[in-house]
C-alpha positions in Angstrom: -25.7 14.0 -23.0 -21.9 15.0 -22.7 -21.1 17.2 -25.8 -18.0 19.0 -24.7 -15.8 18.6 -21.4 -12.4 20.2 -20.2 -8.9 19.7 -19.2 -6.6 21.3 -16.8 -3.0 20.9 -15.8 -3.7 20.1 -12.4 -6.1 17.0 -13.6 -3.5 15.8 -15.8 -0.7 16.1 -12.9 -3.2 14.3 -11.0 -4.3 11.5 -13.7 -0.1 10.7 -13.6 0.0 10.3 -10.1 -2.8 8.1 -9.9 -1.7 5.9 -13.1 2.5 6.4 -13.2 2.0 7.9 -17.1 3.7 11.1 -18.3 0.9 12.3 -19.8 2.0 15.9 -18.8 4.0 16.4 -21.8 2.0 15.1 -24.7 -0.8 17.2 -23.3 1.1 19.9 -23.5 2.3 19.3 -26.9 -0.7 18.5 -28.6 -3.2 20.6 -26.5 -1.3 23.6 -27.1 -3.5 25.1 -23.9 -6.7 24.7 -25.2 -8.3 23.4 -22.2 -12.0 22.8 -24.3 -12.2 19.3 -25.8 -15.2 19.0 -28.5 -16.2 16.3 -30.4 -14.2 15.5 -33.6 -11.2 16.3 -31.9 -8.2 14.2 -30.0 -8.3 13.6 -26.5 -6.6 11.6 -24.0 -8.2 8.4 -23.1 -7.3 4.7 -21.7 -7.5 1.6 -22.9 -6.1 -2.2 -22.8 -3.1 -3.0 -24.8 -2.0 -6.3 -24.4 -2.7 -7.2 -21.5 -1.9 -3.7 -19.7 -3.6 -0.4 -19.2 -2.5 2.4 -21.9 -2.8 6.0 -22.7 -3.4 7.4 -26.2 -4.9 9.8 -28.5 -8.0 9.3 -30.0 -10.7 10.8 -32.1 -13.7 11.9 -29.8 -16.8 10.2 -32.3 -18.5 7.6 -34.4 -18.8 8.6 -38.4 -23.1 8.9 -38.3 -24.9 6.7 -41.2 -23.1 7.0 -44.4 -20.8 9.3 -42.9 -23.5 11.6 -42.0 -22.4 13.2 -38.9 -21.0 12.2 -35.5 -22.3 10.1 -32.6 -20.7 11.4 -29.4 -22.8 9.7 -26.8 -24.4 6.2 -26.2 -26.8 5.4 -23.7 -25.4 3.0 -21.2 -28.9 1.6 -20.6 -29.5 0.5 -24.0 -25.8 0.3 -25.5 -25.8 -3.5 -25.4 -28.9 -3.9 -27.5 -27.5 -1.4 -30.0 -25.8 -2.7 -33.3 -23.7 0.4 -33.4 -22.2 0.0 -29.6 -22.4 -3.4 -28.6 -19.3 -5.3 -30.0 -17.4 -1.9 -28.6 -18.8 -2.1 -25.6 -18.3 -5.7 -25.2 -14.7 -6.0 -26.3 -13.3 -2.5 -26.0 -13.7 0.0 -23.7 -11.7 2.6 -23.0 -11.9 5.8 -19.7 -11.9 9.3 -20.9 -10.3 11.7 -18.3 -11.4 15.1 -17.5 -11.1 17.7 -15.2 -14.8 18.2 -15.8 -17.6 18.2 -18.6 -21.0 21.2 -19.4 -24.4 20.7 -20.1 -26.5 23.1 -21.7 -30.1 23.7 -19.9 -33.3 24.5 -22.0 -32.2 28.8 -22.0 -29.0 27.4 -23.8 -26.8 28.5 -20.5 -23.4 27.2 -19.8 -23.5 24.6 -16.9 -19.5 23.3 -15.7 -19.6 20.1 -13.5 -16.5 18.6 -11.4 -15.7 16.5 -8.9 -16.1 18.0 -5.3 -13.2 15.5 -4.1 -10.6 15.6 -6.6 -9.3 17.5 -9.9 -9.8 14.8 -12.4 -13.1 12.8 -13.1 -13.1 9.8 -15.7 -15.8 9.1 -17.6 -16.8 5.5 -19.3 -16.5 4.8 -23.0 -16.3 2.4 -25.4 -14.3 2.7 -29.1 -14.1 1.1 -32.6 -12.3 1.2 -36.1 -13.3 3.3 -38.5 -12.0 4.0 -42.5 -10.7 7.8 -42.2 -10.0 10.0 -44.9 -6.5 12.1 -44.6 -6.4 15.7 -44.0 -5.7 18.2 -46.4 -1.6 18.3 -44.7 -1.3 14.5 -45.4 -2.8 15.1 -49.1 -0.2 17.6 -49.8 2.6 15.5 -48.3 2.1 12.4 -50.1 0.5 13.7 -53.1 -2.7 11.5 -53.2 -5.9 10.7 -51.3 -6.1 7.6 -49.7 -8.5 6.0 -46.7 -6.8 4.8 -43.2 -7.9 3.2 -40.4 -8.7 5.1 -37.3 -9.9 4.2 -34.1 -13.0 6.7 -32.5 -14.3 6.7 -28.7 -17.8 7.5 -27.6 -18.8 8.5 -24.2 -21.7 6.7 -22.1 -24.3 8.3 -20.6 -26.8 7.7 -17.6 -29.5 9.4 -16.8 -28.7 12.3 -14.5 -29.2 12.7 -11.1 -29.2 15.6 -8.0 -29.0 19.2 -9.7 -27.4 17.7 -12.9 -31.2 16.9 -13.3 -32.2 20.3 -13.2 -30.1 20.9 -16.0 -30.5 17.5 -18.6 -31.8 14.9 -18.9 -28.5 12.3 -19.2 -25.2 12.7 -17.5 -21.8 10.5 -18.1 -21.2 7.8 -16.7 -18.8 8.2 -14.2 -16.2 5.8 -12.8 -14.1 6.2 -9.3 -10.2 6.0 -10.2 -10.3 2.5 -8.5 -12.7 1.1 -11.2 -10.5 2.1 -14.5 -9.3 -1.0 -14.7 -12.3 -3.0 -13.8 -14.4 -1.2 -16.4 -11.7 -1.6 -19.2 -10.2 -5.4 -18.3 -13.3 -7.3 -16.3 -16.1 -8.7 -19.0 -17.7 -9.8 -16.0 -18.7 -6.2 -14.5 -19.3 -4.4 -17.4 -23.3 -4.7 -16.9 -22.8 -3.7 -13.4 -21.6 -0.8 -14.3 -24.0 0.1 -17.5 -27.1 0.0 -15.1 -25.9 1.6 -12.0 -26.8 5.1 -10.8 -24.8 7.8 -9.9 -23.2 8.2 -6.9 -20.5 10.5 -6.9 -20.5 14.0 -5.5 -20.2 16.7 -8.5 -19.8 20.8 -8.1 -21.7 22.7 -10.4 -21.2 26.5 -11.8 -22.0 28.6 -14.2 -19.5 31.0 -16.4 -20.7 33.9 -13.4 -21.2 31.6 -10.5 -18.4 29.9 -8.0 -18.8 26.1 -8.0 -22.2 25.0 -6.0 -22.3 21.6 -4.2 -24.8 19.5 -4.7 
């Protein structure tokens, strides 16, 4: 699974070179340095909007049954025979960028993963609309409760590969940055791209080791 991943300012220099966004700034503002991105919070991700390729905030998460919870992760394998994931997978996916995401092996020690040919990897999702409650700061600014709409992103997962192996059982699915807007704008690949394995080349450390290829 993918339960928490990471930013850097060198990935996000390198996402706006890539894709011509300023994403520099609103990182900066909103991130306030925190580099850690878990689930429930906001995080960058991409998306179509009319017709062209768009950055935005948005809620890393599902609401579980009856509100019950989050769901973080959907299997790529399986995603299209799910009632939960398939509309969103179907009709709107979205890329989540990141300099790089942990896994957690069975001793409940600290794996980091990245890209061993660039700062940035992106990672395959899909998103939906959900009814949101406000925040306590909204409550006290308008001086009632009241439900919004919100949209949520999920992350895919594939079953892992190499060392990641070693470590879990699933992985995300990983996309080059040639195949952000194939994954996000072509209907016609998105099973090609649920149901293939892993290819790219990851680094892997711990919080005491320097990055190990593999």
């Amino acid at each position: 699974m993918c339960g928490r991943y990471y930013m850097s300012d060198d990935a996000i220099w390198e996402i706006e070179r890539r894709t011509g966004m300023p994403l520099f700034q609103l990182w900066r503002e909103w991130r306030d340095g925190t580099r850690d991105i878990c689930p429930s919070q906001y995080a960058i991700i991409f998306r179509a909007e009319k017709g062209h390729l768009d950055a935005e905030k948005m809620r890393w998460g599902f609401p579980g049954f009856q509100g019950n919870g989050l769901l973080i992760n959907a299997r790529a394998e399986s995603a299209l025979q799910k009632k939960t994931y398939r509309d969103s997978v179907l009709n709107r996916r979205c890329v989540i960028p990141a300099k790089g995401f942990y896994e957690w092996n069975s001793s409940k020690e600290k794996f980091a993963f990245e890209s061993a040919e660039s700062p940035v990897i992106f990672l395959a999702g899909c998103f939906n609309w959900f009814e949101s409650e406000q925040d306590f700061s909204e409550i006290q600014t308008s001086g009632t409760a009241a439900s919004r709409v919100e949209e949520r992103f999920v992350i895919l997962t594939t079953e892992a590969r190499g060392r990641a192996a070693q470590i879990h059982e699933r992985m995300p699915l990983l996309l080059r940055a040639d195949e952000i807007r194939a994954w996000i704008f072509d209907d016609g690949k998105t099973e090609q791209f649920l149901h293939r394995e892993p290819k790219e080349v990851l680094e892997c450390k711990t919080d005491y080791e320097q990055l190990i290829l593999f």
